[in-house]
C-alpha atoms as one frame of an Amber mdcrd trajectory, in Angstrom:
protein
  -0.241  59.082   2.237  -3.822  58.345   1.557  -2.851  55.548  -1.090  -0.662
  54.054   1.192  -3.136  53.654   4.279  -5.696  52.567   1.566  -3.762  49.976
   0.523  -2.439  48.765   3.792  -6.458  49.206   4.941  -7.149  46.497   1.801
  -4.206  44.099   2.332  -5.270  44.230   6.265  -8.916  42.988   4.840  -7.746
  40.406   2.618  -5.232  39.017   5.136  -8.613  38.757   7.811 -10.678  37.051
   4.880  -7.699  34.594   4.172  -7.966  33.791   7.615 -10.862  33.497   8.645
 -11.679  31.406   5.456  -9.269  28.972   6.494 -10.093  27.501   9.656 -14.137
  26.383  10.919 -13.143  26.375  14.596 -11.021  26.253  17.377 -11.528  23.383
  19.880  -9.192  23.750  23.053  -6.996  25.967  21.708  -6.279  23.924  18.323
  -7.482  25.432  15.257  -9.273  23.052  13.053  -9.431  23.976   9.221 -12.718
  23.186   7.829 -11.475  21.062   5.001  -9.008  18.525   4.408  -6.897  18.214
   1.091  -9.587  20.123  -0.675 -11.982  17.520  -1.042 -12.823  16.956   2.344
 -15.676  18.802   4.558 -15.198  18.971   8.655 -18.132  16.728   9.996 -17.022
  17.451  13.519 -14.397  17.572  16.479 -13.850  17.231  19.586 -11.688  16.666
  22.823 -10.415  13.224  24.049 -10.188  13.742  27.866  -9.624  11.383  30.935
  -9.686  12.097  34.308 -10.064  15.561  33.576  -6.907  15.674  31.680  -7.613
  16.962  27.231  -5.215  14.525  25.517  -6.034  15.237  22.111  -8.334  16.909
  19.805  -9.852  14.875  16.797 -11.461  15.923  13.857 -13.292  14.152  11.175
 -13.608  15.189   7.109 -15.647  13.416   5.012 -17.302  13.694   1.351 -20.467
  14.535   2.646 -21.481  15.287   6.384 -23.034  12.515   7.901 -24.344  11.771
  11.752 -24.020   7.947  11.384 -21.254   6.437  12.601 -22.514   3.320  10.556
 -21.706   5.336   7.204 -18.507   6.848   8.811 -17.605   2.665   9.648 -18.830
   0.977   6.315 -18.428   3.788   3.784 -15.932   2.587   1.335 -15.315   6.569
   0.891 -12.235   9.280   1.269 -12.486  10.293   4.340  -9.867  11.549   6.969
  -9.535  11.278  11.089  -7.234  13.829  12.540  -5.739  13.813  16.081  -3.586
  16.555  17.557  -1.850  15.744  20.510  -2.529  17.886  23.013  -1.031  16.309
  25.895   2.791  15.359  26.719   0.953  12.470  29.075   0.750  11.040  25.735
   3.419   8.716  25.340   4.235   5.900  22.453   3.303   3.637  24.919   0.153
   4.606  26.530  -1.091   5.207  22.681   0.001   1.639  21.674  -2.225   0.323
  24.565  -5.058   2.563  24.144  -5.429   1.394  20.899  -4.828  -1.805  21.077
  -7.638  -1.738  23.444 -10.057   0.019  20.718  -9.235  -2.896  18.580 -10.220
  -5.374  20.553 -13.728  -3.090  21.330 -13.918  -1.866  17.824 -13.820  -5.783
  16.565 -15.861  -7.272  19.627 -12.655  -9.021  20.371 -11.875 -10.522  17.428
  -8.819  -9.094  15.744  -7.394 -12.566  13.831  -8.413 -11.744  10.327  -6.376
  -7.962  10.710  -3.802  -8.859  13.269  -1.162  -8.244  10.678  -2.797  -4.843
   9.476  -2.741  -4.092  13.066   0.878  -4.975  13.765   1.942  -3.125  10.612
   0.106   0.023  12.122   1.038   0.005  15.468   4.533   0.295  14.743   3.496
   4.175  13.555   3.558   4.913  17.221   6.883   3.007  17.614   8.311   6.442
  17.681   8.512   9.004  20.780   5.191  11.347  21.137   5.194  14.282  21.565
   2.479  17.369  22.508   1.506  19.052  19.211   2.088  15.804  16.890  -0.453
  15.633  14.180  -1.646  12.036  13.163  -3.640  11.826  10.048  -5.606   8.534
   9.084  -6.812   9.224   5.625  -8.806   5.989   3.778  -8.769   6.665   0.141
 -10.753   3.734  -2.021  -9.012   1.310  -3.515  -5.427   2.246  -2.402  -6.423
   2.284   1.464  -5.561   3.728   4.622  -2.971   6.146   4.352  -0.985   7.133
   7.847   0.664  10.673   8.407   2.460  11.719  11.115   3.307  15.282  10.780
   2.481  15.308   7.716   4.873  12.553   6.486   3.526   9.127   5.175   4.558
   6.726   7.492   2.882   3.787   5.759  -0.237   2.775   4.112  -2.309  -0.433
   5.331  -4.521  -1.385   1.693  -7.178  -3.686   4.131 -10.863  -2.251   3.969
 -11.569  -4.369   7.253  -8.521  -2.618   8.920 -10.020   0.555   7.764 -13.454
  -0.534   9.756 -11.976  -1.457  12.498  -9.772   1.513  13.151 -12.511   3.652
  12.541 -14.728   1.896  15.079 -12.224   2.673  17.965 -13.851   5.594  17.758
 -17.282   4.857  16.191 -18.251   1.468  17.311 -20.699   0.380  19.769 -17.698
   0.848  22.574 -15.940   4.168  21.396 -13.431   5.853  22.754 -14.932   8.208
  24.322 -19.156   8.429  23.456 -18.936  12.541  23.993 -16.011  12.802  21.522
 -18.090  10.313  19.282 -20.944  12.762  19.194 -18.666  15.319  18.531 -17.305
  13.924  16.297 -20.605  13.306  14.306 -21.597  16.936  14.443 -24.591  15.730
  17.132 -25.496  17.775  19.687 -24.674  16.766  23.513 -25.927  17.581  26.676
């Protein structure tokens, strides 16, 4: 009897280390791992909110941590942005507007050179959302932006200028959000 609770006592241990090993955090009530694809290290996440409502959480892996969204812009780097839908207010079409409206902020207005890049991603969110979809917007040198929707590659856009620009909707000089942007970054807010 003694063996048995022994054992149970050791696979009850190494279930709580597996677990706890695997996720850094949990931000609203989404668990975010603290790597991504193995090669990746959480730099930070945070909550997309408006008017009070959480619409999704986001979560950014890079290389190397970093609290510039300069590098996180220009860095022609792996790096991943995550967003878990958190909301059903979050339909296909309120995301196509939202961010076609970080494009134009992201690129100061001036989306000619990418409009095609941009057309060929927007039609990711051609299909219905739903509350707990996963996007994934992982940049990988010299193949590009590759786009996941849970978990399945939905297309790949090879355009380092696309990869700026979508990555200063949320990083540019007019993000998003500028609280998610910190959090994002791994700064502190008040």
């Amino acid at each position: 009897m003694r063996l048995v609770f022994k054992k149970l006592l050791g696979l009850l241990v190494l279930v709580q280390l597996f677990t706890t090993n695997i996720y850094a955090t949990n931000v609203a009530g989404i668990e975010v791992k603290d790597t991504y694809k193995d090669d990746l290290v959480l730099n930070g996440a945070g909550v997309r909110s408006k008017w009070f409502f959480d619409l999704y959480v986001a979560s950014l892996y890079l290389e190397n941590k970093t609290t510039s969204e300069l590098a996180v812009i220009n860095d022609d780097k792996k790096m991943n942005l995550k967003l878990h839908i958190t909301s059903g207010m979050i339909t296909s079409e309120k995301m196509s507007y939202a961010t076609l409206e970080g494009f134009e902020n992201s690129t100061n207005g001036n989306t000619t050179k990418i409009q095609n890049e941009i057309n060929q991603f927007m039609s990711v969110f051609s299909d219905e959302i739903k509350e707990n979809d996963v996007f994934d917007f992982y940049y990988i040198p010299n193949i590009g932006l590759k786009i996941y929707k849970n978990n399945v590659l939905k297309d790949t856009i090879s355009s380092f200028e696309f990869k700026q620009a979508l990555f200063g909707i949320w990083f540019g000089n007019e993000p998003a959000q500028d609280s998610l942007k910190s959090e994002l970054l791994g700064k502190d807010i008040d």
